[in-house]
C-alpha positions as protocol buffer text, in pm:
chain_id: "A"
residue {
  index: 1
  type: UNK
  ca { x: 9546 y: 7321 z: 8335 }
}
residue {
  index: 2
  type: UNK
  ca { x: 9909 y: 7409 z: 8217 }
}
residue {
  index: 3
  type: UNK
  ca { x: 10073 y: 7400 z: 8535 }
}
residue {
  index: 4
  type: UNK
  ca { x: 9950 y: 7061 z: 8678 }
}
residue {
  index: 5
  type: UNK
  ca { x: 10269 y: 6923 z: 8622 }
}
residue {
  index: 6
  type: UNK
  ca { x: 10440 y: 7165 z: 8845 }
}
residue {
  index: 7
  type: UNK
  ca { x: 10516 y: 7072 z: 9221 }
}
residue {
  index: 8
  type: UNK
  ca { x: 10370 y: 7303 z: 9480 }
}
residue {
  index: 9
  type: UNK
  ca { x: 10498 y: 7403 z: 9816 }
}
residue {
  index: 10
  type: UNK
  ca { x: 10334 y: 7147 z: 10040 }
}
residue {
  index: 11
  type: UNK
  ca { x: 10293 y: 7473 z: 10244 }
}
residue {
  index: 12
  type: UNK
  ca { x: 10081 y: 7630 z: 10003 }
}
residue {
  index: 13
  type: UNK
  ca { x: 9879 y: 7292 z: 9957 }
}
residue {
  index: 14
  type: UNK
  ca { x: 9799 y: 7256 z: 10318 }
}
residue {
  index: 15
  type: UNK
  ca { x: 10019 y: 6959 z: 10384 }
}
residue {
  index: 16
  type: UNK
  ca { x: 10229 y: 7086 z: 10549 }
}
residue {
  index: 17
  type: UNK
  ca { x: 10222 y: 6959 z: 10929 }
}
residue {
  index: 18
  type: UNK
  ca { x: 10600 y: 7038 z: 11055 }
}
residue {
  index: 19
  type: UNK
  ca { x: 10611 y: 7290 z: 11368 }
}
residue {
  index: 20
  type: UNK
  ca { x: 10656 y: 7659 z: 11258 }
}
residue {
  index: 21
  type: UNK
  ca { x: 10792 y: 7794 z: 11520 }
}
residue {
  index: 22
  type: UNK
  ca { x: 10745 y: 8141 z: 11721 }
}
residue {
  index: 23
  type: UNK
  ca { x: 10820 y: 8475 z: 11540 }
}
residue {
  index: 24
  type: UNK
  ca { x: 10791 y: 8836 z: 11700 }
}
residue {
  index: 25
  type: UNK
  ca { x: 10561 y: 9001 z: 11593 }
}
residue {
  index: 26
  type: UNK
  ca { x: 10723 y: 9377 z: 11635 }
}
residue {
  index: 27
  type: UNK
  ca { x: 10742 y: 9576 z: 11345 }
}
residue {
  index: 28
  type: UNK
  ca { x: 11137 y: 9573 z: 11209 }
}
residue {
  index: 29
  type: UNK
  ca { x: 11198 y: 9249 z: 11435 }
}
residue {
  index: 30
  type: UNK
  ca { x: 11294 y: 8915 z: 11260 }
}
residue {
  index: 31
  type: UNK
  ca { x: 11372 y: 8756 z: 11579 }
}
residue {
  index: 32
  type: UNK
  ca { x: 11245 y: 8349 z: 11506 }
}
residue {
  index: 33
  type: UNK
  ca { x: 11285 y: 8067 z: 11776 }
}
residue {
  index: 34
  type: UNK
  ca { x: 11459 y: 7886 z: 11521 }
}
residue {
  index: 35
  type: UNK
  ca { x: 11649 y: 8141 z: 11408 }
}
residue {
  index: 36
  type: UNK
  ca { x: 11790 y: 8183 z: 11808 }
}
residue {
  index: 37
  type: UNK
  ca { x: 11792 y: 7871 z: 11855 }
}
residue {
  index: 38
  type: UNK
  ca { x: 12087 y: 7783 z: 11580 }
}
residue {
  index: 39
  type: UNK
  ca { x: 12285 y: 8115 z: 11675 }
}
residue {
  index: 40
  type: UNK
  ca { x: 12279 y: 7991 z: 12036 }
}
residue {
  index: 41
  type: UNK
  ca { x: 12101 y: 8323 z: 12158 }
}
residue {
  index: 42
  type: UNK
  ca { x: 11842 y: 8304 z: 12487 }
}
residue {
  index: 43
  type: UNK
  ca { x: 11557 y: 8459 z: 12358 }
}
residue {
  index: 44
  type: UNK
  ca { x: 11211 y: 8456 z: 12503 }
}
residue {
  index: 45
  type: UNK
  ca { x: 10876 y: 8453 z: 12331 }
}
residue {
  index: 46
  type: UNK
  ca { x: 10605 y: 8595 z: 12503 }
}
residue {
  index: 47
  type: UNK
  ca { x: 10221 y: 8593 z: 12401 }
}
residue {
  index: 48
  type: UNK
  ca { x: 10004 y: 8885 z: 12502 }
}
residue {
  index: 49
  type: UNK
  ca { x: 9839 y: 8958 z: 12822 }
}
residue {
  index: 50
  type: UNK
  ca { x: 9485 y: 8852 z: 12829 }
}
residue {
  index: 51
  type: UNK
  ca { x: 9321 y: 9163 z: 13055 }
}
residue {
  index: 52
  type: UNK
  ca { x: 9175 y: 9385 z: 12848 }
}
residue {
  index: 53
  type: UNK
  ca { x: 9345 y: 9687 z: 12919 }
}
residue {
  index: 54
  type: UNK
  ca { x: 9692 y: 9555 z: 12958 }
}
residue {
  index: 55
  type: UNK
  ca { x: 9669 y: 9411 z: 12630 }
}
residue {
  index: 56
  type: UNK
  ca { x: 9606 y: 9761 z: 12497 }
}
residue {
  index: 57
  type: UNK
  ca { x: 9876 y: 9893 z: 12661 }
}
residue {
  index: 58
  type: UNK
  ca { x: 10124 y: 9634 z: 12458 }
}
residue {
  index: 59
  type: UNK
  ca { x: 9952 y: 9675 z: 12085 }
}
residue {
  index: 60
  type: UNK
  ca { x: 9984 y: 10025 z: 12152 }
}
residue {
  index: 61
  type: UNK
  ca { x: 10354 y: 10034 z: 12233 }
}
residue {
  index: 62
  type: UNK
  ca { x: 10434 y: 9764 z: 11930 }
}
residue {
  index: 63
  type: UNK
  ca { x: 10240 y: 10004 z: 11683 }
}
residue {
  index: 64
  type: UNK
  ca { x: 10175 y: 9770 z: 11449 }
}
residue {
  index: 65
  type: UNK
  ca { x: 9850 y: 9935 z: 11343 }
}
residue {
  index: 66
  type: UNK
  ca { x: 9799 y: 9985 z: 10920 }
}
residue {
  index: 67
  type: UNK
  ca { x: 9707 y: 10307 z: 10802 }
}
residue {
  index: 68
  type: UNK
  ca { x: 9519 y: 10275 z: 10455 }
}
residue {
  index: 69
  type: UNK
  ca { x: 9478 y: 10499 z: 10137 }
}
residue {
  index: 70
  type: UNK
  ca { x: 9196 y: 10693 z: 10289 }
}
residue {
  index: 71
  type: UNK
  ca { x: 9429 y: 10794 z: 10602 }
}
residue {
  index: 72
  type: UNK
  ca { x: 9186 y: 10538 z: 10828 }
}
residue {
  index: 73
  type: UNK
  ca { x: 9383 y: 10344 z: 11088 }
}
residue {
  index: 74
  type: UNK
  ca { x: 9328 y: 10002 z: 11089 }
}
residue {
  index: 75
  type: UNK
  ca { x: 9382 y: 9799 z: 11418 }
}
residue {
  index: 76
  type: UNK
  ca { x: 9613 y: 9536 z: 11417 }
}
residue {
  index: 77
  type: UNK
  ca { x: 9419 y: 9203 z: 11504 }
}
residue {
  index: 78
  type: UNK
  ca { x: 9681 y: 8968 z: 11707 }
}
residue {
  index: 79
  type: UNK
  ca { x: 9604 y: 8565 z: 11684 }
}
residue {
  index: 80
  type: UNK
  ca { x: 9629 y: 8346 z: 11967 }
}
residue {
  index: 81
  type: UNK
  ca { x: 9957 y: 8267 z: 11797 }
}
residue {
  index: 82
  type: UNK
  ca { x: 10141 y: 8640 z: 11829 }
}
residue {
  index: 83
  type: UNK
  ca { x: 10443 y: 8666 z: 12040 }
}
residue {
  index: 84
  type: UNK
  ca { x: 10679 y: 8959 z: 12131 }
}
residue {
  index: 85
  type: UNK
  ca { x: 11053 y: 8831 z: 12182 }
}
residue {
  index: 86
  type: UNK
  ca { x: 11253 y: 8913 z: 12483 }
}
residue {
  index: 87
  type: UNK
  ca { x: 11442 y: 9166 z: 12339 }
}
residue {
  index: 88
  type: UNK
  ca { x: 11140 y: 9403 z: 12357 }
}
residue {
  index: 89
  type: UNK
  ca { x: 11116 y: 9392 z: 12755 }
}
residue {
  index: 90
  type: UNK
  ca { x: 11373 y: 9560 z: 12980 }
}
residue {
  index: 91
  type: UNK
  ca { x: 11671 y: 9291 z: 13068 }
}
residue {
  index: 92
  type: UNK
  ca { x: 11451 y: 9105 z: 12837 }
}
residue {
  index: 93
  type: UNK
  ca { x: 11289 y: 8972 z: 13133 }
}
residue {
  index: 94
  type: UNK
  ca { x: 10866 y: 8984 z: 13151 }
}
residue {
  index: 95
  type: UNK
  ca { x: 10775 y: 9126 z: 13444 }
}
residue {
  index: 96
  type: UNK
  ca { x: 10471 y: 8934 z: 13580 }
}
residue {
  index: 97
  type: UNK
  ca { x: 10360 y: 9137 z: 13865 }
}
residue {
  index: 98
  type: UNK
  ca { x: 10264 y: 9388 z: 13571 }
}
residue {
  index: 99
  type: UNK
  ca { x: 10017 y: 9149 z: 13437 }
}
């Protein structure tokens, strides 16, 4: 190979073992925790309701569903790992009595 001499992301190798973080997952939001977290901003992060129709309530106000090259919409699929930041929520506050 030509490239074995070159050094890879240890990322991209699947070394890497250093905590990630939280990242919202609304579309045109780059909130991060770390990001917050060195600008001294209270942000929450938030992971999505588990009933059913709750959770469909909050993937359809994020609209982060894909529309392909054949006009099909394609769901978005959240991980166990999607958050929504506290900017999204009124007073930024999550309202648990809505769950």
């Amino acid at each position: 190979m030509a490239d074995e001499g070159k050094r890879r992301s240890p990322r991209i190798c699947g070394r890497y073992r250093g905590y990630v973080g939280d990242y919202c997952c609304v579309p045109g939001c780059n909130n991060s925790r770390g990001k917050c977290s060195r600008e001294n901003r209270a942000v929450s992060f938030y992971k999505l309701p588990t009933k059913p129709s709750r959770r469909r309530l909050w993937l359809d106000r994020i609209r982060r569903d894909v529309v392909n090259e054949d006009g099909k919409t394609i769901p978005f699929q959240p991980k166990s790992h999607t958050r929504i930041c506290s900017d999204h929520f009124y007073d930024g506050k999550l309202l648990f009595s809505q769950l």
